[in-house]
N, C-alpha and C positions, 0 to 999 in steps of 0.2 A: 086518783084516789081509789082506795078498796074496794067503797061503799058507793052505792049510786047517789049523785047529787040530790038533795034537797028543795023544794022552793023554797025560795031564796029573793022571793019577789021585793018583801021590805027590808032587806037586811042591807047593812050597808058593806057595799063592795070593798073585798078585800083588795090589798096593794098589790099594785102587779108586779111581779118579782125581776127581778134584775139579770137577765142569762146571761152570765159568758160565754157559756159552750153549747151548741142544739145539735146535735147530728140527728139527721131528717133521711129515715126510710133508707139505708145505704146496705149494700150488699159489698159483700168480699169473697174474691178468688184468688184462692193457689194456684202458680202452677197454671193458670191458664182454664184451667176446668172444675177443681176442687170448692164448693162452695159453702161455705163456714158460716158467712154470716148472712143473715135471709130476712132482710127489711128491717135493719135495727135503727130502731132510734129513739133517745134523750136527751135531758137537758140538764146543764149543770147551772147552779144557782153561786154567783159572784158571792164568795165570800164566805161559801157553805162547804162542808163534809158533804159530800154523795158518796154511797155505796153502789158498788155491783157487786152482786153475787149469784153465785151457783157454783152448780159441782164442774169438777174437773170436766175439761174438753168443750164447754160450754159457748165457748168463744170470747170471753170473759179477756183473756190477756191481747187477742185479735184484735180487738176494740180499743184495748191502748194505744197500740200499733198502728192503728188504721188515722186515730186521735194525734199522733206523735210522728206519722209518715214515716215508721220505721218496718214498714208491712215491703218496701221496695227490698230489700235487705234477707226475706224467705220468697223471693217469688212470689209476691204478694201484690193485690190494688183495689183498689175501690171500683167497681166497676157500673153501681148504681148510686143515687141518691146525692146526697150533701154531709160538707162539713162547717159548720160556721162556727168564729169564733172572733169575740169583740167586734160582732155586726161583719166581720169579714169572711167570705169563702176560703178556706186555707184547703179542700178535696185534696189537689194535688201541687200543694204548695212544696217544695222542698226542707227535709228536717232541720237544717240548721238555721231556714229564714223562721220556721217555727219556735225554735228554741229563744231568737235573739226577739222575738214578738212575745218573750212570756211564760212559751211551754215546757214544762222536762218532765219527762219519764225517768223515775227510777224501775228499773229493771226487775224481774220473777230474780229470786236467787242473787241480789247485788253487781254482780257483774261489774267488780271493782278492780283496778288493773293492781293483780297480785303482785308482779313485780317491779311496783314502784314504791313510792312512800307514802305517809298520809297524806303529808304537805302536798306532793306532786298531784295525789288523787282530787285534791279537794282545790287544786289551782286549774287540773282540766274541768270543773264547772265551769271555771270562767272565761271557756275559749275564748265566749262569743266576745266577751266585753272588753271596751275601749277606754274602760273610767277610771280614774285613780284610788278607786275604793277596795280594791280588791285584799288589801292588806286589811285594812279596819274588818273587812266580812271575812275573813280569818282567826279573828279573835273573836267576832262574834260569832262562831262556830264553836270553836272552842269553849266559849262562852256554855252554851246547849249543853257539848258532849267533852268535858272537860277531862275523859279518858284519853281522847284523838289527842290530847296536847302530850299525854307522858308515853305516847307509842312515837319511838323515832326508826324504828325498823322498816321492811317492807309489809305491805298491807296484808301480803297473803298470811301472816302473822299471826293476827287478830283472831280473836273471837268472830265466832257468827253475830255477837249480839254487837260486836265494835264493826264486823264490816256492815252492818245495817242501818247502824249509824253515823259511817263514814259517808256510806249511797246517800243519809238523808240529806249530813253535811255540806256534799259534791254539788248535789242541787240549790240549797238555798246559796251557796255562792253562783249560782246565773241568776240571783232575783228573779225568782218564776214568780208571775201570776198566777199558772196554774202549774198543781204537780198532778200528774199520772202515776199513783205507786201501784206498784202491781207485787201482793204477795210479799205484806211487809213483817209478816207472822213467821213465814216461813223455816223451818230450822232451828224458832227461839224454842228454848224454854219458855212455863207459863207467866214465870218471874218476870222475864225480858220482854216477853211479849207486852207483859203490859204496861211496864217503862218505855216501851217504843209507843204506843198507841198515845201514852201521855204526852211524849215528844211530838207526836203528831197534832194532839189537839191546840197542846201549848203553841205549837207553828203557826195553827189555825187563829189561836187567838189574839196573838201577839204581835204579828205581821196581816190578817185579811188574806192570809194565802189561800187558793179557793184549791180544793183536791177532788179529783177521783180517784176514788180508792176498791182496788179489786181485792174481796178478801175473801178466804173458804173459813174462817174465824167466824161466824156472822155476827155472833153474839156482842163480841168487842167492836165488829165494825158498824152494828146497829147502836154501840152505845155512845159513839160520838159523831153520829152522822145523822145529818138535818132529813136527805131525806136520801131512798131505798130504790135500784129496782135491780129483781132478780131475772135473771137469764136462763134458756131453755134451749139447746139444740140450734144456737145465731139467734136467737129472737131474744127478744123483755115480754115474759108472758107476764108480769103483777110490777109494780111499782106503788107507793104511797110513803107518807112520810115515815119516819126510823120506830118511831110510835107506834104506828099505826101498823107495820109490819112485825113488829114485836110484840104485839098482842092477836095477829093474825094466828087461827089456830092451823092451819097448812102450815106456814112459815114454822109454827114449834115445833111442828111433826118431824117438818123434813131437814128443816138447817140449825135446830135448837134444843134439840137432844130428848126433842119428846116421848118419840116411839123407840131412838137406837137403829132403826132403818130409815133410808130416804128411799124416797118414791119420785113417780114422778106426775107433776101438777095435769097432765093427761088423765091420769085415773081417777081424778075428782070430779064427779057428775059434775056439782055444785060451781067447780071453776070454770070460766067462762074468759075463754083467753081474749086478748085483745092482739084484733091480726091489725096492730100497725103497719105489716110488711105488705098489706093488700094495699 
């Protein structure tokens, strides 16, 4: 929370929240010696929008990677801490035993295979699967983004704002439990953007899809997300709920267009980081 606890001696205890995801204290290196992320750890709440945010270089899209085992792929590994997920250790689980247990990453930039189709893009979400549903979750794609149905070309085609919701597409056909989107503002328009964030919430509310979601948007990722924490040089120096970061007067300064400049949460006497990483 922002604010220091209260007593709370008579009050009656709040319910204990439901985690899917905890990564607990974990570091990351490149490359064998480059080190990015420097004691991070949170939790994501079953069934909830989380936000990460910060400025570029942050480690912010690391953190999916690290979440999605696709840190193997840049020279990348976890080389401290933990990953849990549905009460199980996944650290250095293999990405595609990740995927078929739940998880998908959609990607910074879509990273949709240009030269195929939509059909073809949106049938490799469902490597993983064995079920004879895969037709029916086709239409219910279509169903969402009822553009993807009158594009019969190849995908490199499309609009930014149609391959971004081809990426959302791609994914809800592996039925994830959770998505990873990283940077789903990216390239839109303000228009688009904020029919993608609808599609997002609608995801959220209509399926129990639980997300992290990495955005340099804040404002739009503070306005559908339960709860917040921002990122600083590998670390979470603030977290609190989307509320409660949206009335944070730091948080307007630097990620909400208070001053026009961002700074960094260092030069605030008053902040008082939280070294999870010790």
């Amino acid at each position: 929370m922002l604010q220091p606890a209260t007593d709370q001696t008579n009050a009656t205890p709040a319910p204990a929240k439901d985690i899917m995801l905890s990564v607990d204290n974990i570091e990351v290196v490149y490359n064998e010696y480059v080190l990015v992320l420097r004691g991070l750890s949170l939790e994501v709440e079953r069934g909830a929008i989380t936000a990460l945010l910060g400025a570029n270089g942050a480690g912010k899209s690391t953190t999916l990677k690290a979440i999605s085992g696709l840190l193997k792929t840049e020279d990348g590994e976890v080389t401290r801490g933990s990953i849990s997920y549905d009460g199980e250790i996944i650290t250095h689980q293999e990405p595609d035993q990740r995927v078929r247990n739940g998880i998908f990453q959609i990607m910074e930039g879509r990273r949709i295979i240009q030269d195929m189709s939509v059909i073809e893009n949106l049938k490799l979400g469902a490597f993983t699967r064995k079920d004879k549903g895969v037709k029916d979750d086709l239409e219910l794609v279509f169903s969402y983004f009822p553009r993807l149905k009158e594009r019969n070309g190849l995908a490199g085609y499309l609009s930014g704002g149609e391959q971004q919701m081809l990426a959302i597409g791609r994914a809800m056909m592996a039925r994830p439990k959770l998505i990873l989107m990283d940077e789903p503002s990216m390239g839109l328009s303000p228009l688009l953007v904020k029919e993608v964030f609808g599609i997002i919430k609608k995801l959220n509310r209509d399926f129990g899809v639980t997300i992290l979601l990495v955005e340099q948007n804040a404002a739009m990722a503070l306005s559908c997300a339960k709860h917040g924490y921002i990122m600083e040089n590998g670390k979470i120096v603030l977290d609190g709920t989307a509320e409660e970061l949206r009335e944070n007067e730091d948080i307007k300064e630097f990620y909400l267009g208070g001053s026009g400049e961002r700074k960094s949460f260092k030069n605030i006497k008053s902040f008082k980081r939280r070294k999870r990483w010790l």
